[in-house]
C-alpha positions as CSV (number, residue, x, y, z in Angstrom):
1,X,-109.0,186.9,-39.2
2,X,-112.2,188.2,-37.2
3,X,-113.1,186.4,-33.9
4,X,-115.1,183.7,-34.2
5,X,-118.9,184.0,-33.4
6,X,-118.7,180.2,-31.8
7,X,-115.9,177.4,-30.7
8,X,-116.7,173.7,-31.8
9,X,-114.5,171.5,-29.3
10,X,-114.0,168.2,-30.6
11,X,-112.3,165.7,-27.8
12,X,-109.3,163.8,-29.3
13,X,-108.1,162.2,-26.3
14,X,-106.6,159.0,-26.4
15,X,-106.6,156.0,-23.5
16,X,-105.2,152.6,-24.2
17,X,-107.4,149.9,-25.9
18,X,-109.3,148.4,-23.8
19,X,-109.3,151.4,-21.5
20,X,-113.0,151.4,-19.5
21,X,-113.8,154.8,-20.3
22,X,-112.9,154.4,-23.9
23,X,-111.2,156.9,-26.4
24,X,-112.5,159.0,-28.6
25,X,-109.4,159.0,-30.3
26,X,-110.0,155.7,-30.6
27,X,-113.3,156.2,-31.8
28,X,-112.5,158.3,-34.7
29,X,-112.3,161.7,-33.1
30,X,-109.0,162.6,-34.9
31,X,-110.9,162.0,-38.4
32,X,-114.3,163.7,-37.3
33,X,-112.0,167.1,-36.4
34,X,-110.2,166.9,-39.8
35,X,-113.5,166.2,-41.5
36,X,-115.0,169.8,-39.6
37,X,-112.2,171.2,-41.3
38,X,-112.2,170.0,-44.5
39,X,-116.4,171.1,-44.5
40,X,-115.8,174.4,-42.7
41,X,-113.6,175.5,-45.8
42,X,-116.1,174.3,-47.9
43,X,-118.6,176.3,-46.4
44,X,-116.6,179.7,-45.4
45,X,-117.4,179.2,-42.3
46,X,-113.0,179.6,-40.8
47,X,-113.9,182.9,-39.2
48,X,-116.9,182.3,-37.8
49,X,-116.5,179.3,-36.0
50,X,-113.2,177.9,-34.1
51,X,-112.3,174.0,-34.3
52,X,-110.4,173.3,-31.3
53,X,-109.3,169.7,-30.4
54,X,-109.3,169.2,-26.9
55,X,-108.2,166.8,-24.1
56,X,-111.2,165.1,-22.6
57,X,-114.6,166.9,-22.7
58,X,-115.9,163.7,-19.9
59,X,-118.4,161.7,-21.7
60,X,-115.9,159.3,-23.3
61,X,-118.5,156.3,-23.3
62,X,-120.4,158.3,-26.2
63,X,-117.5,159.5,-28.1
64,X,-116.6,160.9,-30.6
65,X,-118.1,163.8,-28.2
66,X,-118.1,168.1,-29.1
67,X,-119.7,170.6,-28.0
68,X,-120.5,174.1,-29.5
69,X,-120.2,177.2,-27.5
70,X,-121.7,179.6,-26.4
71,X,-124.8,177.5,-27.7
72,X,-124.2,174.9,-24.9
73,X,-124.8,171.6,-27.7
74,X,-123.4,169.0,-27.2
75,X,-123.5,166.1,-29.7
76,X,-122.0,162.3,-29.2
77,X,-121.5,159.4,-31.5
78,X,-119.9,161.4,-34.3
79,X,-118.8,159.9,-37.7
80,X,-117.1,161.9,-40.1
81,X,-120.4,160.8,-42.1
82,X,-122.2,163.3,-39.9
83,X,-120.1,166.3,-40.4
84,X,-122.3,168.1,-43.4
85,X,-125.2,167.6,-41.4
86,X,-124.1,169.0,-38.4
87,X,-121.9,172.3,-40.1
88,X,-125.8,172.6,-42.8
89,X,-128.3,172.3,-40.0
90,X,-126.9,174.1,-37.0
91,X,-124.2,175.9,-37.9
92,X,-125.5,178.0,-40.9
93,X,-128.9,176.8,-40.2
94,X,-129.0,177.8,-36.9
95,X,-130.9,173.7,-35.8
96,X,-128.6,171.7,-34.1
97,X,-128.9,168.2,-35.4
98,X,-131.3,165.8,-32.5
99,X,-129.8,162.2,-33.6
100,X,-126.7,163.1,-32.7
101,X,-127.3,165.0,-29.3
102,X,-125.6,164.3,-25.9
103,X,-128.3,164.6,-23.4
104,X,-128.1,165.4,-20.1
105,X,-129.2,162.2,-18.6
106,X,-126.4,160.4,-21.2
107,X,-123.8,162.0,-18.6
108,X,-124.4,159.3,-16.1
C-alpha cells in the first residue's frame, strides 16, 4: 500500500444524549465514516487518501465534523448523503465542497 497523499479524520466520539456539546456519534458520524469508505472503494481512491476515525476534533455543535489534511478543510454537518459530493468535488476534483464547510468563525 503507498502512503497516502491526504488523511480525512472523521470524529466519532460519543457523549451521552442530552450531553451539551452533543455527539457526533450521535449525529451519524459512525455512518458518514463507513459511507467514505464504501465511496473511496468506489472511486480507487484507498491509497491515496487515509480515513481515520477519531476522538473529538472540538466543534461537536456542528457535527458530524472532518477535516482533510494537509489541505487544512474542514467540513460540518455531514450526512452520509453528502459523501459523493465531497470524495467527486474535492478529493479528485481538487474543490472542496462550500455548503458543507466549517468556518472559522463557526468555532465559537
Amino acid at each position: 500500500m503507498a502512503k497516502p497523499e491526504r488523511f480525512l479524520f472523521i470524529c466519532n466520539n460519543e457523549r451521552p444524549q442530552g450531553h451539551p456539546r452533543g455527539s457526533c456519534t450521535l449525529k451519524g458520524g459512525r455512518e458518514v465514516a463507513a459511507r467514505f469508505y464504501e465511496v473511496m472503494e468506489e472511486r480507487g481512491l484507498t491509497g491515496t487518501v487515509g480515513l481515520v476515525p477519531t476522538g473529538c476534533l472540538g466543534p461537536c455543535f456542528e457535527g458530524p465534523v472532518a477535516a482533510l489534511f494537509p489541505d487544512d478543510v474542514w467540513y460540518c454537518n455531514i450526512t452520509p448523503a453528502d459523501v459523493e459530493e465531497i470524495v467527486d468535488k474535492h478529493f479528485i476534483g481538487g474543490e472542496p465542497v462550500k455548503r458543507l464547510l466549517l468556518r472559522d468563525e463557526d468555532w465559537g
